[in-house]
C-alpha positions in Angstrom: 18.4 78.2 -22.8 17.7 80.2 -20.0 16.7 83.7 -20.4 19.9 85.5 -20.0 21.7 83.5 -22.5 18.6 84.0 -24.8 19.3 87.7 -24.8 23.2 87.6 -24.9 22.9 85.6 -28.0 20.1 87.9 -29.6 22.4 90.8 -29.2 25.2 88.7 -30.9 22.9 87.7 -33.9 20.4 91.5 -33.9 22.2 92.6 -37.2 23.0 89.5 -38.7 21.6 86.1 -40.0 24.8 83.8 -39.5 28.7 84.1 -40.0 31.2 82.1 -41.8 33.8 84.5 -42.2 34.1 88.1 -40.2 36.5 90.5 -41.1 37.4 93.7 -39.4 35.1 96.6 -39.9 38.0 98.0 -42.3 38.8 94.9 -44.5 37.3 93.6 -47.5 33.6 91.7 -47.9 33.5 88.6 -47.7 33.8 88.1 -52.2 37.9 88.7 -51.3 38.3 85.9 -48.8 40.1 82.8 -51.2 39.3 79.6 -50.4 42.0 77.5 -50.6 40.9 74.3 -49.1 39.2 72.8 -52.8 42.7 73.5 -54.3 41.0 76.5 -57.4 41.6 79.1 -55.1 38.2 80.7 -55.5 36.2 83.0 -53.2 34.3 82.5 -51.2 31.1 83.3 -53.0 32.0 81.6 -55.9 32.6 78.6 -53.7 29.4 75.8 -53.5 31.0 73.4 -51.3 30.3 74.3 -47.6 32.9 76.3 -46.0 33.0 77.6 -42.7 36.4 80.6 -42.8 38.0 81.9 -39.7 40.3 84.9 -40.6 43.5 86.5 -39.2 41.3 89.2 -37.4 38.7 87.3 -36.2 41.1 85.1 -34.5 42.5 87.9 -32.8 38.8 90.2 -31.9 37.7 87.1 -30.5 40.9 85.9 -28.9 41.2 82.3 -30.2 43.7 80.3 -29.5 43.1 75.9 -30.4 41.6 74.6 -33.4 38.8 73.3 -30.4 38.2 77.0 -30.0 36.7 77.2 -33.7 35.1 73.8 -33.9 32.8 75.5 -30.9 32.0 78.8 -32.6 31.1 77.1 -36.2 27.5 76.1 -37.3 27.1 72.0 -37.6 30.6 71.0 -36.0 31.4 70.6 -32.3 33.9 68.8 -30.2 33.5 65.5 -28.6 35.2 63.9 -25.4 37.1 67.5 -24.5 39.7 67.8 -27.2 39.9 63.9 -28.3 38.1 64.8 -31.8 35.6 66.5 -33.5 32.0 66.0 -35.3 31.0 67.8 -38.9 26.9 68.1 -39.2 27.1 65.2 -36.9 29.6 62.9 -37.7 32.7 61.3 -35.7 36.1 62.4 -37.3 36.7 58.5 -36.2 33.7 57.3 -37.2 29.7 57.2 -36.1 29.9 53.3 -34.6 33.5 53.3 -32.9 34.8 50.8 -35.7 37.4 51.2 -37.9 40.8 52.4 -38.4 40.1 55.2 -41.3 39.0 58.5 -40.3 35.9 60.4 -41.5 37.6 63.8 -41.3 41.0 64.9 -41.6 42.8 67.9 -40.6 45.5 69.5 -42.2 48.1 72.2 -42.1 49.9 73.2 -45.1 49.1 70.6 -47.1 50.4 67.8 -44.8 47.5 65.7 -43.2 47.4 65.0 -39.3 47.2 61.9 -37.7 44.0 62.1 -35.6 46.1 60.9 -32.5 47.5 64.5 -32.5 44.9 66.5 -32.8 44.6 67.1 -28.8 47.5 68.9 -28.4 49.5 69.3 -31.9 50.0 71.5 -34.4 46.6 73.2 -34.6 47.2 76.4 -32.5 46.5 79.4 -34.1 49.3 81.5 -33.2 50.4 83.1 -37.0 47.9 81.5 -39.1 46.6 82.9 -42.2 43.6 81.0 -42.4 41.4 77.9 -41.1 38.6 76.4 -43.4 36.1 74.0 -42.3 34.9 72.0 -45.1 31.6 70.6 -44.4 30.4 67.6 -46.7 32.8 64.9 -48.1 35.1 66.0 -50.0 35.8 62.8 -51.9 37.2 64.4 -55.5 39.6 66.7 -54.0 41.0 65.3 -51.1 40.0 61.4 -51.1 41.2 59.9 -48.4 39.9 59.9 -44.8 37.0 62.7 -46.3 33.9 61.2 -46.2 32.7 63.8 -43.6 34.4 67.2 -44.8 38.0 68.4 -44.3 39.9 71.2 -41.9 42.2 72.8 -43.4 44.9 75.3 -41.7 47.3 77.8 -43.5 50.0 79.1 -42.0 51.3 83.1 -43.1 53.6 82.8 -45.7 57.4 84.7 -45.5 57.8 87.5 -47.4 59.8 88.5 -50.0 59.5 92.7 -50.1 59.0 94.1 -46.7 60.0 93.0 -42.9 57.2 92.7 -40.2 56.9 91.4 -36.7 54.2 90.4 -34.1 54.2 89.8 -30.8 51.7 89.1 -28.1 51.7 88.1 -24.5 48.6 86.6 -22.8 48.0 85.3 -19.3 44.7 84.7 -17.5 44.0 83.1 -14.1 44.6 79.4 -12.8 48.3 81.2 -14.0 48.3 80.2 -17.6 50.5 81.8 -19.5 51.6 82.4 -23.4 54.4 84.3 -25.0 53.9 84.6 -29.3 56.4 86.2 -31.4 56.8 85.9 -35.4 59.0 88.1 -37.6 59.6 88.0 -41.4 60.7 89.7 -44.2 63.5 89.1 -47.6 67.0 87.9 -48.0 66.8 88.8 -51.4 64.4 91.6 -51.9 62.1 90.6 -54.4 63.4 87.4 -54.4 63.6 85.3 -51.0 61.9 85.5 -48.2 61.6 83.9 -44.5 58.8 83.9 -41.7 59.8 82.5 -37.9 57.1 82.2 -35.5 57.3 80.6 -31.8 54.7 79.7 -29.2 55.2 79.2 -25.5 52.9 78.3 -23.4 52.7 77.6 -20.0 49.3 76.8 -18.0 49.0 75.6 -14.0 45.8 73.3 -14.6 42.7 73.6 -13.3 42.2 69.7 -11.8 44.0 69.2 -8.6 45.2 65.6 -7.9 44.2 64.9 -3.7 46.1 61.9 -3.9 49.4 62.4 -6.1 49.2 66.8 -6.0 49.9 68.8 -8.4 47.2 69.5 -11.8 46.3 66.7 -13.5 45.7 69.2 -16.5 48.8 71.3 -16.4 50.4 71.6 -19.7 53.8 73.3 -21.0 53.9 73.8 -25.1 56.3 74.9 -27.4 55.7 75.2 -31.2 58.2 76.2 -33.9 57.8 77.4 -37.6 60.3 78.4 -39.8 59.2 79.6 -44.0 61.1 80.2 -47.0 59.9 81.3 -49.9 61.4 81.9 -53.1 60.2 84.0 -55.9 63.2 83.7 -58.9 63.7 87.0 -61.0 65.4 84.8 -63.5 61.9 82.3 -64.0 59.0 84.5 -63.7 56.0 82.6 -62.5 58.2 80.2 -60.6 56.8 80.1 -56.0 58.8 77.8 -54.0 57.9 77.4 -50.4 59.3 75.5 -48.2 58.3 75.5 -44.3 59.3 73.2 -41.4 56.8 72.9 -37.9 58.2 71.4 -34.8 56.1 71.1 -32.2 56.3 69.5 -28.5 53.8 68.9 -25.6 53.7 68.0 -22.5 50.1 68.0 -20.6 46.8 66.5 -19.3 45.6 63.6 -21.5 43.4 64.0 -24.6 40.6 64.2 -21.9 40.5 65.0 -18.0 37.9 63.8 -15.7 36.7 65.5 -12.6 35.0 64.2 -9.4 31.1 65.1 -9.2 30.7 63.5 -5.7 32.6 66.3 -4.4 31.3 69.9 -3.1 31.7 72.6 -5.4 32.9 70.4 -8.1 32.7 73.3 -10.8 34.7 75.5 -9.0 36.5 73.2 -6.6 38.3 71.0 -9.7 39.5 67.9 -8.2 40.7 63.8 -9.3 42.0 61.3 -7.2 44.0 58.7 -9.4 47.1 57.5 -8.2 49.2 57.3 -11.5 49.9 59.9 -13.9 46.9 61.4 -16.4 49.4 62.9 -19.0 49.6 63.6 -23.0 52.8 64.0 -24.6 53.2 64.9 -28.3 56.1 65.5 -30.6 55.6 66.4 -33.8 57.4 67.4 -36.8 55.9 68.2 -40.2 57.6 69.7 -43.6 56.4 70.8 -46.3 57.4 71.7 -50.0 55.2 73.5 -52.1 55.7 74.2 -55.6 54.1 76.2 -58.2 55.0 77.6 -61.9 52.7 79.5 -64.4 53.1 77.9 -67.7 51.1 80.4 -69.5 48.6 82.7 -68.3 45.8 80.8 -66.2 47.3 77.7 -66.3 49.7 76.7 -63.6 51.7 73.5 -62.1 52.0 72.9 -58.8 53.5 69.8 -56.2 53.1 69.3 -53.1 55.3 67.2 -50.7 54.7 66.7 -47.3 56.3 64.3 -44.2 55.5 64.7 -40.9 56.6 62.0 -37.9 54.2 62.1 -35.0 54.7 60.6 -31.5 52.3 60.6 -28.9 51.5 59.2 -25.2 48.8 59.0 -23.4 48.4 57.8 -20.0 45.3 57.3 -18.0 44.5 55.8 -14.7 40.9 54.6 -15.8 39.4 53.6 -12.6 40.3 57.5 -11.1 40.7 55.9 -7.9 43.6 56.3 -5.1 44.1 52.8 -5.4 46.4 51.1 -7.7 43.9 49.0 -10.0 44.0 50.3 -13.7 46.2 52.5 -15.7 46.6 52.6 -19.9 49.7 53.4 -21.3 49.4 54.2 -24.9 52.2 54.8 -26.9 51.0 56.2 -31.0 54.3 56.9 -33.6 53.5 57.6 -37.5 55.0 58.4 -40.3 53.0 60.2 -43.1 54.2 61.0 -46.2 51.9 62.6 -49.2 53.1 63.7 -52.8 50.6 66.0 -54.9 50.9 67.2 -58.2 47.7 69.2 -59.7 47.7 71.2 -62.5 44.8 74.0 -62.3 43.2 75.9 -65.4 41.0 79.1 -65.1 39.7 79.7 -69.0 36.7 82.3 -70.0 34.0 78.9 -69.7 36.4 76.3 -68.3 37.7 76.2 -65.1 39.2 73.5 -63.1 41.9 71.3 -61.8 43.0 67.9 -62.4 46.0 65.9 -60.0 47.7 62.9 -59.0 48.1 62.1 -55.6 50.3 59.7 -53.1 50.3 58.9 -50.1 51.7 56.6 -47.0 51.7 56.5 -43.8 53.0 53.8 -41.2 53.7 53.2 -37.9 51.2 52.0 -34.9 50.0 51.5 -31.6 52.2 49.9 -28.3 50.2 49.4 -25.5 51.1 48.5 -22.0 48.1 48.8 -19.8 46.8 47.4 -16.8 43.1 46.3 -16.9 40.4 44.9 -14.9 37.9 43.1 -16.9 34.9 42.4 -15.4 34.4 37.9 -14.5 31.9 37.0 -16.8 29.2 35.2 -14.2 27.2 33.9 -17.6 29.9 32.2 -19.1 31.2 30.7 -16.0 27.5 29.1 -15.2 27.6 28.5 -18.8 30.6 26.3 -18.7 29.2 24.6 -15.2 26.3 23.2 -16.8 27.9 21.7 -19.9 30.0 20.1 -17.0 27.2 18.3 -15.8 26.0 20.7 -13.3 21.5 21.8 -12.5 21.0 25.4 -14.2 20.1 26.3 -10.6 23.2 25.0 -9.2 25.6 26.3 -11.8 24.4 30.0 -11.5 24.6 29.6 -7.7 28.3 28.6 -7.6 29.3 31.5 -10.4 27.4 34.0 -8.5 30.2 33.2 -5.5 32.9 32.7 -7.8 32.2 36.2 -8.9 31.7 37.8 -5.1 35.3 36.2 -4.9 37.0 37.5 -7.6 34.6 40.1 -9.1 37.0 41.1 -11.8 40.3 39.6 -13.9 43.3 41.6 -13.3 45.3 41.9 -16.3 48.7 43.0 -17.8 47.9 43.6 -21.8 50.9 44.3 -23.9 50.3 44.9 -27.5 52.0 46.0 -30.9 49.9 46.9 -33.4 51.5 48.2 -36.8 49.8 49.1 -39.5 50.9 50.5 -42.9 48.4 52.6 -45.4 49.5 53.5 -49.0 47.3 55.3 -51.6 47.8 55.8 -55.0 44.5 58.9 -56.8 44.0 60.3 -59.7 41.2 63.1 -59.6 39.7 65.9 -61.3 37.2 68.8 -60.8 36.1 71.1 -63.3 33.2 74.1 -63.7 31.9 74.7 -67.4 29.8 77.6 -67.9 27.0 77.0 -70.8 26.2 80.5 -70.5 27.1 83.6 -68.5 24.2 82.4 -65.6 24.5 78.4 -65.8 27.1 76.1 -65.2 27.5 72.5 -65.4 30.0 71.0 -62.5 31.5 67.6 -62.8 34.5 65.7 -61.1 35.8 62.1 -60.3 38.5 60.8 -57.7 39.7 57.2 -58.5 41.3 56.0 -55.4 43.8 52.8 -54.8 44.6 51.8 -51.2 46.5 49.1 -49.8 46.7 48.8 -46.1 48.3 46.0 -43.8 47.6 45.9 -40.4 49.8 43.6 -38.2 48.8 42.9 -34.0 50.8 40.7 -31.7 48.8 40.6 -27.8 50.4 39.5 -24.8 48.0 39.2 -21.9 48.9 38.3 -18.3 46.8 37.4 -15.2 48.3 39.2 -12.1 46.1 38.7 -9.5 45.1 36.0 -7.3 42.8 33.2 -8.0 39.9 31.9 -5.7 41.3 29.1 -3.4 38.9 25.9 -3.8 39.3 25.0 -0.7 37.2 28.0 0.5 34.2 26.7 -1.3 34.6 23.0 -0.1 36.8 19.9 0.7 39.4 18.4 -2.0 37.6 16.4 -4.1 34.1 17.6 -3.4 32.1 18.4 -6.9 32.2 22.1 -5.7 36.1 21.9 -5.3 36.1 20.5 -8.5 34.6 22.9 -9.7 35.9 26.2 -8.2 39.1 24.5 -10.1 37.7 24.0 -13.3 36.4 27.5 -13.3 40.1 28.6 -12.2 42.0 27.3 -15.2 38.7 28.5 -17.0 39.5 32.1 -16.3 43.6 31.2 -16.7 42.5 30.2 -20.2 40.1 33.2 -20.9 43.7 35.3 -20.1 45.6 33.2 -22.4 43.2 32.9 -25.3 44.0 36.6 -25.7 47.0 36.1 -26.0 48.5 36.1 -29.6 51.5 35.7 -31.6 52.3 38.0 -34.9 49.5 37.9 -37.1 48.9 40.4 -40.5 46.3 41.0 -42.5 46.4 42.8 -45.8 43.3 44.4 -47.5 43.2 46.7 -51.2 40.0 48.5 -52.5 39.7 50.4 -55.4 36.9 52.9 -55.2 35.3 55.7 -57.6 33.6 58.7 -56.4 32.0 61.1 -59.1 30.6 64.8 -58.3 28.2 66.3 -60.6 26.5 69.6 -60.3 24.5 72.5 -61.6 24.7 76.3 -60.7 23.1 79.1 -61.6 23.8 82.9 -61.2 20.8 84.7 -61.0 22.2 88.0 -60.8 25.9 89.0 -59.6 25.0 88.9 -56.1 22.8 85.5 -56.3 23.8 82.0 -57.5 22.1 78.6 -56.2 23.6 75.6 -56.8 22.7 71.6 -56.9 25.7 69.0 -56.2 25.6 65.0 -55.5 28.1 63.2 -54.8 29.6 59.7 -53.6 32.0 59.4 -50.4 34.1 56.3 -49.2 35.6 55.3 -46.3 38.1 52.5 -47.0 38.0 48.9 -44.9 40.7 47.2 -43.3 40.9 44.9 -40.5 40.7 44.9 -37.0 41.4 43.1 -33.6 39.4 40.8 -31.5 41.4 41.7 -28.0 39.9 38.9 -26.0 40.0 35.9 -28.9 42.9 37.3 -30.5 41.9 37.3 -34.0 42.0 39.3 -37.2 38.8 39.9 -38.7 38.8 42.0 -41.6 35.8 44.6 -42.7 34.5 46.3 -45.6 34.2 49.9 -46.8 31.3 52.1 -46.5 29.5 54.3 -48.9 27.5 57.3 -48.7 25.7 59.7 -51.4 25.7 63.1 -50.8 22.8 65.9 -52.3 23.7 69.2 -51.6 21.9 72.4 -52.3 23.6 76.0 -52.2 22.6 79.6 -52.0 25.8 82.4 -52.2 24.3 85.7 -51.8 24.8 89.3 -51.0 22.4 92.7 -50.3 22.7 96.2 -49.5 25.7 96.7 -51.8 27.5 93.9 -50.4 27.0 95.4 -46.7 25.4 91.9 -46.3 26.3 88.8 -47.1 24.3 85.6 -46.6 24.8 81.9 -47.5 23.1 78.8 -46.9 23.4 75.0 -47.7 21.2 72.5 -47.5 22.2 68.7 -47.7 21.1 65.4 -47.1 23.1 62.3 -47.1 22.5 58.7 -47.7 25.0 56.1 -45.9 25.6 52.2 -46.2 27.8 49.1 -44.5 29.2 51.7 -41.9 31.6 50.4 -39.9 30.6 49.6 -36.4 32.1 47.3 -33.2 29.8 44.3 -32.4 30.7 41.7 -29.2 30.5 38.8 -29.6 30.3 37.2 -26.0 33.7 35.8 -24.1 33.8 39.5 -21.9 33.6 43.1 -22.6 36.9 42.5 -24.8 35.4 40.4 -27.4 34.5 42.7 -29.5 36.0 43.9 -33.8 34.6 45.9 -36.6 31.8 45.3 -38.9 29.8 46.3 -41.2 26.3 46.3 -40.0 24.7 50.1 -40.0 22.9 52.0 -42.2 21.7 55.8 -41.6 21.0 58.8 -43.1 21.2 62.5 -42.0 19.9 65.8 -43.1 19.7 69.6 -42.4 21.6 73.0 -43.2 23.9 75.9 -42.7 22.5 79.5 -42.7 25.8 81.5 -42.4 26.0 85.6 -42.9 27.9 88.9 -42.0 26.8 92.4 -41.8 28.9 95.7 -41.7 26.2 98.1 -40.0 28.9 101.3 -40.0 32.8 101.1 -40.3 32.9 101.2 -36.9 30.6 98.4 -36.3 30.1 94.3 -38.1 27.9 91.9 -37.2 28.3 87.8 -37.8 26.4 84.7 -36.7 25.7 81.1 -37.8 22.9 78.3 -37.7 23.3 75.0 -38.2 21.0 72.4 -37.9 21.5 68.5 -38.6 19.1 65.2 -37.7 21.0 61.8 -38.0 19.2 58.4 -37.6 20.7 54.9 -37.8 18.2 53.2 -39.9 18.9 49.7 -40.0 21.7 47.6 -37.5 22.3 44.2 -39.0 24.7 42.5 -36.7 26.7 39.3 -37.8 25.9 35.2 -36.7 27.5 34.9 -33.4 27.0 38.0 -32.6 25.7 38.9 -28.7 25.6 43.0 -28.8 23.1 44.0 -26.4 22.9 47.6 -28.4 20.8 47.9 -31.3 21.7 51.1 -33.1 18.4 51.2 -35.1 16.5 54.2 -34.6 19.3 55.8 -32.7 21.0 59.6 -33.4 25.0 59.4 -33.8 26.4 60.9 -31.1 27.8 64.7 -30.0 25.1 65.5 -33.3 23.7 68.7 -31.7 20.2 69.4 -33.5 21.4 73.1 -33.3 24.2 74.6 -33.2 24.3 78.4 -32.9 27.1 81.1 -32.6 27.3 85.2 -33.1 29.4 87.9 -32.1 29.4 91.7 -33.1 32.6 94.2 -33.2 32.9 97.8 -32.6 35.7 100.4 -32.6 35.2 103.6 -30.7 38.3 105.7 -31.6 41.2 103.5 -30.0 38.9 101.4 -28.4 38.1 98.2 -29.8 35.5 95.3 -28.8 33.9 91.8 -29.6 31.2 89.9 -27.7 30.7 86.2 -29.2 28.4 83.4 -28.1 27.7 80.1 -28.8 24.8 77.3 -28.5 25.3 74.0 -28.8 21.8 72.1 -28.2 21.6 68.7 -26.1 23.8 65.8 -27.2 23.9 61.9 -26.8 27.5 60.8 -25.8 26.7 57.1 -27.0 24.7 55.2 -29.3 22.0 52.5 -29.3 18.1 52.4 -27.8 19.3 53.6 -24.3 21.5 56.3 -25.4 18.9 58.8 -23.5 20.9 58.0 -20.3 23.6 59.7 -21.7 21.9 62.7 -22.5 23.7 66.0 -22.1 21.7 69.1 -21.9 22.5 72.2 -24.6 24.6 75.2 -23.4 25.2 78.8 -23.8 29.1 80.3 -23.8 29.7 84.1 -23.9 32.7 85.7 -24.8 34.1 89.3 -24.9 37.3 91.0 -25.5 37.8 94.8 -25.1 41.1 96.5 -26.2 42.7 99.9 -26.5 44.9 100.3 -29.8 47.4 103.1 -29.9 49.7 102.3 -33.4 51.6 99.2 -33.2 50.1 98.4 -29.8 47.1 96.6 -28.1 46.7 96.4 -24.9 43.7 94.0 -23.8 41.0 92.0 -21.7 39.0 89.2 -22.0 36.7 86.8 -20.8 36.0 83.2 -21.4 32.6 81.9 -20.4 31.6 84.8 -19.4 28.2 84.3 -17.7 30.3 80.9 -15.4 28.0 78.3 -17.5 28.4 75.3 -15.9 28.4 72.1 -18.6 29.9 68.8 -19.2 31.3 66.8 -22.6 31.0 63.7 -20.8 29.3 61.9 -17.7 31.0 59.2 -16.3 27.9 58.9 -13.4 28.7 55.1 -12.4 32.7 56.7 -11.2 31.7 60.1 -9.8 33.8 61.9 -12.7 32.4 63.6 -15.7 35.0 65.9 -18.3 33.9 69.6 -17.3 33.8 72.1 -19.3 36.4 75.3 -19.4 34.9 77.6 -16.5 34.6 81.8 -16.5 38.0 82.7 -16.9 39.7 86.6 -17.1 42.8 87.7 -18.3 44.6 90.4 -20.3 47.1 90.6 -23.0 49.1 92.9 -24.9 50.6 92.6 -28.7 52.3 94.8 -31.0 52.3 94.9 -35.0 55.2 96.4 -36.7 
């Protein structure tokens, strides 16, 4: 870091260690925040697992608005490519080795989990949310499926059923981006029925001008919609229905915007030149149901349904260019469904909860992309020679070939359904053996059945090399320009492929055990290990047109846990340490045709290590401190690719990549009669965007962002400023050197806002 960062992020982190949670300088310690995400409701003290908790009021000192905003200002998680995903102490939520259909991570919002193809524009805003929870570490026993590297977990406020409030905020910043918030609540039935209605508008110019078609590449318009009931029945005490329904649409840059670096200025100066649309449009729609009845005192019942229907596209022109050459058109629509019942038990030594759980989801991928792959000069000199022609010879007439017709235009239609149902039973329980030691214990046995169906139709739409420019009818090199011709014709049709299915079940079972110990009320350590899953499935060979079915992958988790607090709970400070073991991970291999011929197997094995040091510090009631450290080394340990196999990458001795060695973050709040302020920072240390022995070419160097926020509070009413990148760091998520374009990141920005609480 350079020296100016050093000190902004010392003054961030002076009074405290790290930060999980903040809260303002008025509310309560961090022992009151409930963590919701393990489904016991406990604090957050009393919770071992890893959790990373972004409140109401941290959210608004600091001005955060996406879900990317918080992946960025949390110890061991980052984003990846711009907003197309995230990592948890280093690992893909879609998987370390790009294979796969299962997720590593899973984000979800009231119970109802998110289909990852959403997650770059959906319904993660934090306009009227009660809480977000990053879960780091599998959490295999409670939530099962698609949690083999930790959960996210976002709550929205719930209605109320005694008194009637309202918020309100307006924002708007430069590059004319602009967002309108409003939410307003209160009973039907006093005591009895309640409702909560939030909106979100958002409008934003972009930042990426297009030379060649105008306008922003990056422009976006949102809108996002949440109604609440809840009912609290005089006539059943004990009895909490809630019932909530999120609609959400967006229209915008794609998951990921490139900008040219060959031109001047290109931080500042934003620009693309692709001739067809770069665009991402979501619809969304989730609803919930959630359920709960005491049946005598600390024991209670509650179900859970969810459905949400999820549409996305996402359009690209790949090669960035003003010509006409390459453009993907993908079009995502699911259907998820899930059905929970737990019942939870809170007893003098036993505590715990034990559930059902269902779940299915279908739907798919339809594709309708334009592609250039690249002529395969090998396999064409390759197929000369077993005609009968010298080694020297054959290489010679595929190195013209190629000059002539240096890649294979194609049109590649696909429809790729796939189905996923999951039938769990699971349990997790705390028994204390005396007041200081507990014994923890859990299992999750988990069912899945998946199907996943792909029919390919591939087209060759250019023009082919005319024999008679590389000699006479007849001649052996005529010949042979025309064998090569129906070569390439055939390369086309081979990936062509009528309605094929596969259909895969595993059963899996994943115990947790564990030991804590409460040293004194303010001190408790704590040992857990654990086994994670990530189910198989099957997956497509584009360029042979095949099925090809994979395995699941395992890993073992040992986790180590320290929940304190000092001063008289003026500071609070927690740290985990962890270290996890994982086999058969799931991982593309090619397998030689062209840079199509690729599917999933199982062929890695890795393990990764390091911690979380997270605390907060109230220095005066006019003044809190928070930071966080995280630290995480991965390694792919072994890469045991299949027979037939031709991947020039060997992941052995590789890191996974976006795993930031060290990831920092800090801010500190103060209040000075009506005026309020908050000045955050965060490090993420240098990154690989790729994998294997030459993944140093992809090296991206650490970087520093600063942000602050200053506001003057008079009642019901703020009226503030705030700044984005602060100090103009100029970074990238990606570089894309061989095109000219890299994905930038979000440049010094000001703006001002006001909101009103009533």
């Amino acid at each position: 870091m350079r020296a100016r960062h050093i000190s902004i992020m010392a003054l961030a982190i002076a009074w405290a260690g790290t930060a999980s949670a903040q809260q303002a300088p008025d509310e309560p310690q961090g022992d009151e925040i409930i963590v919701t995400g393990e489904k016991a409701n406990r604090t957050l003290q009393e919770t071992p697992t890893s959790v990373a908790v972004t409140t109401p009021e941290r959210i608004r000192q600091e001005n955060i608005l996406t879900i990317q905003d918080i992946y960025n200002r949390t110890a061991n998680v980052a984003e990846t490519y711009g907003a197309a995903g995230f990592t948890i102490r280093g690992i893909n939520n879609q998987g370390v080795g790009a294979g796969g259909n299962a997720d590593t991570a899973t984000v979800y919002v009231d119970g109802a989990p998110i289909p990852r193809e959403a997650l770059f524009g959906g319904p993660t805003d934090l306009w009227d949310i009660r809480q977000v929870e990053i879960l780091r570490g599998p959490q295999s026993t409670i939530q099962g499926l698609n949690a083999l590297a930790g959960a996210i977990v976002l709550t929205t406020r719930d209605a109320a059923t005694s008194d009637y409030s309202g918020d309100a905020r307006v924002l708007w910043s430069e590059y004319d981006d602009r967002t309108f918030s409003a939410a307003v609540g209160g009973p039907l039935v006093t005591g009895e029925l309640g409702f909560r209605l939030s909106a979100e508008h958002r409008n934003d110019r972009g930042l990426i001008r297009n030379v060649t078609r105008g306008g922003y590449d990056d422009a976006l318009e949102s809108l996002n919609l949440r109604g609440k009931l809840k009912w609290t029945p005089s006539a059943l005490p004990g009895l909490e229905v809630q019932g909530s329904y999120n609609r959400v649409r967006r229209d915008g840059g794609y998951l990921y915007e490139y900008a040219r670096t060959d031109a001047p200025s290109f931080y500042r100066n934003r620009t693309s030149t692709g001739d067809a649309p770069s665009r991402g449009h979501i619809k969304t729609d989730i609803a919930v149901l959630n359920a709960g009845y005491d049946i005598a005192p600390g024991l209670r019942l509650t179900s859970i349904t969810s459905y949400n229907k999820t549409n996305t596209r996402a359009l690209i022109d790949t090669d960035g260019t003003a010509a006409d050459l390459q453009v993907v058109d993908n079009t995502n629509d699911f259907r998820t469904w899930t059905q929970e019942m737990r019942l939870n038990y809170v007893g003098d030594r036993l505590s715990g909860v034990v559930g059902a759980w269902a779940y299915r989801r279908s739907g798919g991928l339809v594709a309708a992309n334009r592609l250039n792959i690249t002529t395969p000069t090998g396999t064409i000199a390759a197929l000369l020679q077993g005609g009968g022609f010298p080694a020297a010879a054959a290489t010679q007439i595929a190195d013209l070939y190629t000059r002539s017709l240096p890649v294979i235009p194609v049109a590649y239609a696909a429809d790729s359904p796939q189905s996923v149902r999951t039938a769990a039973l699971f349990a997790d329980a705390r028994y204390r053996l005396t007041d200081q030691l507990s014994l923890i214990g859990g299992f999750r046995y988990d069912h899945e059945a998946n199907r996943y169906t792909a029919e390919t139709v591939a087209t060759f739409t250019g023009t082919l090399p005319s024999p008679a420019a590389f000699g006479a009818p007849g001649t052996p090199l005529f010949l042979a320009i025309s064998a090569v011709n129906r070569g390439v014709l055939g390369l086309v049709q081979g990936a062509n492929s009528a309605r094929a299915s596969n259909a895969r079940s595993f059963d899996a079972f994943l115990p947790k055990a564990g030991i804590s110990m409460d040293w004194t009320p303010d001190l408790g350590t704590t040992f857990t290990v654990q086994r994670a899953y990530r189910s198989g499935g099957s997956s497509q060979n584009p360029a042979r047109a095949l099925l090809v079915a994979y395995d699941p992958e395992y890993s073992w988790n040992y986790v180590g846990s320290l929940r304190s607090r000092w001063w008289d709970g003026k500071l609070t400070l927690n740290a985990n340490v962890f270290y996890i073991d994982w086999k058969d991970q799931q991982t593309n291999a090619f397998f030689g045709l062209n840079e199509f011929d690729y599917n999933t197997v199982n062929a890695g094995t890795s393990h990764l290590y390091g911690f979380e040091i997270e605390s907060q510090a109230r220095i005066s009631r006019a003044v809190d401190a928070y930071a966080s450290v995280g630290h995480v080394r991965t390694k792919f340990d072994d890469f045991s690719l299949p027979g037939g196999a031709t991947s020039a990458i060997d992941l052995s001795g590789s890191e996974f990549p976006y795993a930031a060695r060290w990831t920092i973050a800090g801010g500190l709040n103060t209040r000075v009669g009506p005026i309020v302020g908050n000045l955050n920072a965060n490090y993420r240390g240098p990154v690989y965007t790729d994998v294997g022995v030459t993944q140093s070419q992809g090296r991206l160097p650490g970087r520093t962002v600063v942000n602050a926020r200053i506001g003057w509070e008079v009642k019901q009413f703020t009226l503030f400023a705030f700044a984005r990148n602060l100090l103009n760091e100029e970074y990238q998520q990606y570089d894309f050197a061989s095109s000219g374009r890299a994905i930038l990141g979000d440049p010094q920005t000001f703006g001002g806002g006001v909101e009103a609480h009533f």
